[in-house]
N, C-alpha and C positions, 0 to 999 in steps of 0.2 A: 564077547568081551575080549578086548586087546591083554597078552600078559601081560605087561605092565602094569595094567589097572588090578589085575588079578593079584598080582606082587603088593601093591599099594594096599589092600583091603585085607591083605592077609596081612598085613606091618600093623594096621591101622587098627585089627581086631587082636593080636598080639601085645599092641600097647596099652589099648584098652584094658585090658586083663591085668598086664603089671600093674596099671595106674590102682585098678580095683585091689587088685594086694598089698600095694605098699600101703594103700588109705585104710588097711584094714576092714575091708569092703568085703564081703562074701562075691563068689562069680556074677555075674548078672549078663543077658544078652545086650547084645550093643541096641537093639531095639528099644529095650526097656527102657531107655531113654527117652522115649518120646509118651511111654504112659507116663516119667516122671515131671517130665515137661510139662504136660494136659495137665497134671494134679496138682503144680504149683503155679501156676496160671490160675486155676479154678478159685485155689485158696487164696490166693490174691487177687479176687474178685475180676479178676479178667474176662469183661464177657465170652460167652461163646462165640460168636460169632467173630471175635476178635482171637480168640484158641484157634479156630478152624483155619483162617487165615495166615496167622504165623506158622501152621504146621502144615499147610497144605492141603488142605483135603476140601474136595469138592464138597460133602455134604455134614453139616453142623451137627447129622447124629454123631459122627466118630468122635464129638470131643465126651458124649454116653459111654461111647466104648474105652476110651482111652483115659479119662480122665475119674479119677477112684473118688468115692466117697470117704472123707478122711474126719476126725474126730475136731479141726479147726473149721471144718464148714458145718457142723452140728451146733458150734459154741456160738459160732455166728448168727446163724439163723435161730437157736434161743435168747441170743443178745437183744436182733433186732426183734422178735417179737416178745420184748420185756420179761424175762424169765431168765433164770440163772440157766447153764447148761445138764443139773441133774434133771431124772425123771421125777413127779412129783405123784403124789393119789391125788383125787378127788377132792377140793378145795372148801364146797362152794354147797353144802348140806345135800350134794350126791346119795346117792345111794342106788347097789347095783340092781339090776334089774333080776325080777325072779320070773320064772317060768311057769305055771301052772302044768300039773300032770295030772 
C-alpha cells in the first residue's frame, strides 16, 4: 500500500470513532458495518441475492454469515403466517406425548 492510502485509512478509522462518540454510540469496528448493512437489508425484506450483490460478495451464504437474525424478522414471519408474534401452547385439544417405561 502507498502511504497516502495508509494516512487516508488511518483519518477515515479516526473519524469513524469520533462520529461513533459524538452519537453516543459505543466503539464498534469499521467492519461492523456491513453485518449492519446485511441486517437492515434482510429486515427490509431485501432479498438475498439482492444483499449479496450490493455488498459484494461472490457467494449468497455470506448474506447467513453477515446478516443477524433480529426480533422484526420473527414478527414478520408470524405476521405472515397469521399469528401474532408471542409464543403460544397447544391450541387445538393437544396433548403431550407420554413415554411408556
Amino acid at each position: 500500500m502507498r502511504l497516502g492510502l495508509l494516512h487516508y485509512l488511518e483519518f477515515a478509522m479516526d473519524r469513524f470513532q469520533k462520529l461513533l462518540k459524538d452519537s453516543n454510540i459505543a466503539r464498534h469496528r469499521f467492519h461492523d458495518l456491513r453485518h449492519t448493512a446485511a441486517t437492515l437489508l434482510a429486515v427490509q425484506g431485501v432479498h438475498s441475492r439482492a444483499i449479496q450483490a450490493v455488498l459484494g460478495w461472490d457467494q449468497v451464504a455470506m448474506v447467513d454469515r453477515y446478516a443477524h437474525f433480529v426480533n422484526e424478522m420473527r414478527k414478520e414471519a408470524a405476521t405472515k403466517m397469521g399469528r401474532d408474534s408471542k409464543p403460544r401452547g397447544c391450541q387445538h385439544g393437544c396433548q403431550t406425548a407420554r413415554t411408556e417405561s
